[in-house]
C-alpha positions in Angstrom: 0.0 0.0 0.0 1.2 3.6 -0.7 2.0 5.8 2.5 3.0 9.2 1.9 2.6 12.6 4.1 -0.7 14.5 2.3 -1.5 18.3 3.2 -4.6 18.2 4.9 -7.3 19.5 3.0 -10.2 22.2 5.2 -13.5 20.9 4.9 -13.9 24.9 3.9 -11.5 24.4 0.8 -13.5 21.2 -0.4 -17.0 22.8 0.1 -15.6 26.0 -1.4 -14.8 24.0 -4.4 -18.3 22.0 -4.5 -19.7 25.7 -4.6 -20.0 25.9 -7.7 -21.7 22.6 -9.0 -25.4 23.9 -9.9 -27.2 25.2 -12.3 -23.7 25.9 -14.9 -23.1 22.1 -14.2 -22.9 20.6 -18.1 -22.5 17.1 -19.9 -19.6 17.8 -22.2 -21.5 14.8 -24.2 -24.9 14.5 -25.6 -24.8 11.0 -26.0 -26.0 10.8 -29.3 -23.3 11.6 -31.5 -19.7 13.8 -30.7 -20.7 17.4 -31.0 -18.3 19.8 -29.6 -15.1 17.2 -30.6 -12.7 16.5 -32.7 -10.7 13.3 -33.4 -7.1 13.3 -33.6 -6.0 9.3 -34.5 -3.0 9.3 -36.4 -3.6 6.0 -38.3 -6.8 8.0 -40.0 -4.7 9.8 -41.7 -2.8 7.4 -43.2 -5.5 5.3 -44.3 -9.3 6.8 -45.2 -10.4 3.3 -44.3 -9.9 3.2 -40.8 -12.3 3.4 -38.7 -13.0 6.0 -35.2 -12.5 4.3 -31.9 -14.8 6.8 -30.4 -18.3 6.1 -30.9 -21.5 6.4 -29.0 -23.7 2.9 -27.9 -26.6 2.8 -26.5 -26.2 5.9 -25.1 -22.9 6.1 -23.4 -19.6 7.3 -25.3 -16.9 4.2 -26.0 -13.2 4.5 -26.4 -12.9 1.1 -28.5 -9.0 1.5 -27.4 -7.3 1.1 -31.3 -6.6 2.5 -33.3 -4.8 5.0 -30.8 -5.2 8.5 -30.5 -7.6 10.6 -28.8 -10.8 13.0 -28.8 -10.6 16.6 -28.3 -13.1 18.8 -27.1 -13.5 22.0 -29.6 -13.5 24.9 -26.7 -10.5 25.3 -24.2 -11.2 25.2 -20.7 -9.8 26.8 -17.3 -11.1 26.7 -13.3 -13.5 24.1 -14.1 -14.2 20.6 -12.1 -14.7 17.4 -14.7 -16.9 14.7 -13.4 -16.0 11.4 -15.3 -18.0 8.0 -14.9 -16.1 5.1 -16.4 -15.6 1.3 -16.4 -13.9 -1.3 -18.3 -16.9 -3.0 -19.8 -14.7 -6.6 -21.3 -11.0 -6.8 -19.7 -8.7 -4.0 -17.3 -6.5 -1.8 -20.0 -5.4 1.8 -20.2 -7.1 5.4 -21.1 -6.5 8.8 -19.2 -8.0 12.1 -19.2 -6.1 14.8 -20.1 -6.3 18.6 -19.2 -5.2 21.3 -20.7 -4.1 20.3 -23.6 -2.8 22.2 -26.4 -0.3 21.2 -29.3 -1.3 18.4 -31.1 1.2 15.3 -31.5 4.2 16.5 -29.3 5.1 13.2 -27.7 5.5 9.6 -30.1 3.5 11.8 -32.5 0.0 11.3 -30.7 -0.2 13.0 -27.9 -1.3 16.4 -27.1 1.4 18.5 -24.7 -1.1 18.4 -21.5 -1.5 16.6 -18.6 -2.5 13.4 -18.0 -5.1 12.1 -15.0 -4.9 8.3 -15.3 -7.7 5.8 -15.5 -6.0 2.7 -16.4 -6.8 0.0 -14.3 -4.8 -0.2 -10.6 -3.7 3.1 -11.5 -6.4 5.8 -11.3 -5.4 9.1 -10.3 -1.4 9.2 -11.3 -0.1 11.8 -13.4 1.8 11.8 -16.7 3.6 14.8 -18.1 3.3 15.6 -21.6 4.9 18.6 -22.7 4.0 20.5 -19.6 4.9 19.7 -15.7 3.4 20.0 -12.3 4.4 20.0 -8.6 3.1 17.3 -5.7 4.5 16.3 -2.5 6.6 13.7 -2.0 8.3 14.3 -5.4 11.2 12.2 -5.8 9.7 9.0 -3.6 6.5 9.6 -6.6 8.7 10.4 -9.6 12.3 9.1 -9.1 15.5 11.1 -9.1 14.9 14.9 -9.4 17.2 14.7 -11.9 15.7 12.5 -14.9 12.3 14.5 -14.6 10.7 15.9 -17.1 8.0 16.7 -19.4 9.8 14.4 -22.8 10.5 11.1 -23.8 12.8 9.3 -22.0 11.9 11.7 -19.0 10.7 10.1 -16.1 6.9 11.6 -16.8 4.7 9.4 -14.5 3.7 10.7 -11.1 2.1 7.6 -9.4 -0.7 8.5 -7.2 -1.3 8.4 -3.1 -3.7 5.8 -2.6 -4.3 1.4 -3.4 -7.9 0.1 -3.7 -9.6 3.6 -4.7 -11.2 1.9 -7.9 -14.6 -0.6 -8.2 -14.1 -4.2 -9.7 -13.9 -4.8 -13.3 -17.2 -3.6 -15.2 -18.8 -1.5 -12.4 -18.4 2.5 -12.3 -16.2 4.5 -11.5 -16.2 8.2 -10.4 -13.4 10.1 -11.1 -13.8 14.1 -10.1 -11.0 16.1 -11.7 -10.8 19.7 -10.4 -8.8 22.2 -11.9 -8.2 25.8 -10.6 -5.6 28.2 -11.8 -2.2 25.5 -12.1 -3.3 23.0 -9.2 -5.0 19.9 -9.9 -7.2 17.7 -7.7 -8.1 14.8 -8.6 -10.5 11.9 -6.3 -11.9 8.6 -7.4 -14.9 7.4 -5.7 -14.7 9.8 -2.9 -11.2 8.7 -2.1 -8.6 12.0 -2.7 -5.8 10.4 -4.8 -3.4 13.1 -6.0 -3.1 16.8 -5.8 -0.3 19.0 -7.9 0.6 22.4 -8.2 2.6 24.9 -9.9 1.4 23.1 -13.6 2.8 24.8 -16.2 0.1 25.4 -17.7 -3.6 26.3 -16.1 -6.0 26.2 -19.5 -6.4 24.1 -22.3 -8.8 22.0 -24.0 -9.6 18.4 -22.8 -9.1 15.0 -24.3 -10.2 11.3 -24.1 -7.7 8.3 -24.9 -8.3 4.7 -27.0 -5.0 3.2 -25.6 -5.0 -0.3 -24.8 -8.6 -1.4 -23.9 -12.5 -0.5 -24.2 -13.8 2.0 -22.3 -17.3 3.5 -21.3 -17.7 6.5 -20.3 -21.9 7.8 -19.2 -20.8 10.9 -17.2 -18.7 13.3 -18.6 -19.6 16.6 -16.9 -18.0 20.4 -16.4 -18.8 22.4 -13.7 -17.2 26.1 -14.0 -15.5 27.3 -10.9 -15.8 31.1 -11.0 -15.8 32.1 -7.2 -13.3 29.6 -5.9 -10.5 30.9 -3.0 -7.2 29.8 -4.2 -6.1 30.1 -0.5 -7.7 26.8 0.0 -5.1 25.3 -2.1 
């Protein structure tokens, strides 16, 4: 199990941050087709033939994992908390959410420079860098030797996260609450509180889905503005 020292969040910081969810509270989705995206797969542009691996089935949206590449919502985003439902529907695999992203096809010519929130399985909740950094506690017991960090290949890019056992059995939901205000990150999965940065490098950007590795559902995909939020509670 992972033990590390974690600041201890107010109950005033988290209800100042739950403030906000009410009426401005929106589905990024409609659930019928992808409005308000855009597909970036490589391997589409190569061949005409290729299908998506983002569709929408009976009413949730599936990342069918390959070919790789992700979806891209069409508007940038900043001070904002993302509600995500998920679950693996067939087998445990790999997908993330990532936050503000920006230039396309910076790292192994797929991904956008962002940030990555993990959802693969046994791993919810850890950070990647791509292109841009952050800042958590317990750096170099989380990330390795301060120096081989960084935001590149061949960086060491993964933060791993603070908590085991935060995520449901194969094929039920999962909640993952993403919260970004100015350049810190929050990020909880079913309630539990599994990683917290600061200092990003970047604190606006558009957001993107993964296919990488295995199917994924997603029936929640909501954004919550944060427009009133003390940044002294972070």
């Amino acid at each position: 199990m992972k033990k590390y020292i974690f600041p201890v969040l107010t109950a005033a910081a988290l209800l100042a941050g739950m403030a906000n969810a009410n009426a401005q509270t929106r589905s990024l989705f409609n659930f019928k087709d992808l409005s308000g995206w855009h597909i970036d797969v490589p391997a589409m542009d190569k061949d005409p033939n290729v299908k998506s691996p983002f569709i929408v089935r009976d009413g949730v949206f599936v990342s069918l994992a390959n070919p790789q590449g992700h979806i891209i919502t069409d508007a940038s985003y900043e001070n904002f908390r993302l509600e995500v439902q998920y679950r693996f529907p067939a087998k445990p695999g790999n997908c993330g959410v990532l936050v503000f992203a920006s230039t396309p096809r910076v790292l192994y010519d797929m991904f956008p420079k962002s940030i990555e929130v993990q959802l693969q399985n046994q791993d919810a909740g850890d950070f990647w860098c791509i292109g841009e950094d952050i800042t958590v506690p317990d750096m170099e017991k989380r990330r390795g030797p301060k120096s081989e960090w960084g935001a590149v290949d061949g960086k060491k890019r993964r933060i791993i996260n603070l908590t085991d056992g935060s995520e449901k059995a194969l094929k039920e939901w999962n909640t993952m609450i993403v919260e970004c205000v100015g350049n810190a990150i929050k990020v909880w999965v079913n309630g539990d509180l599994v990683n917290y940065g600061t200092n990003a490098t970047a604190s606006k950007g558009q957001i993107a889905l993964q296919a990488e590795g295995s199917e994924v559902e997603f029936r929640k995909v909501d954004l919550t503005p944060i427009t009133a939020f003390s940044k002294k509670g972070h």
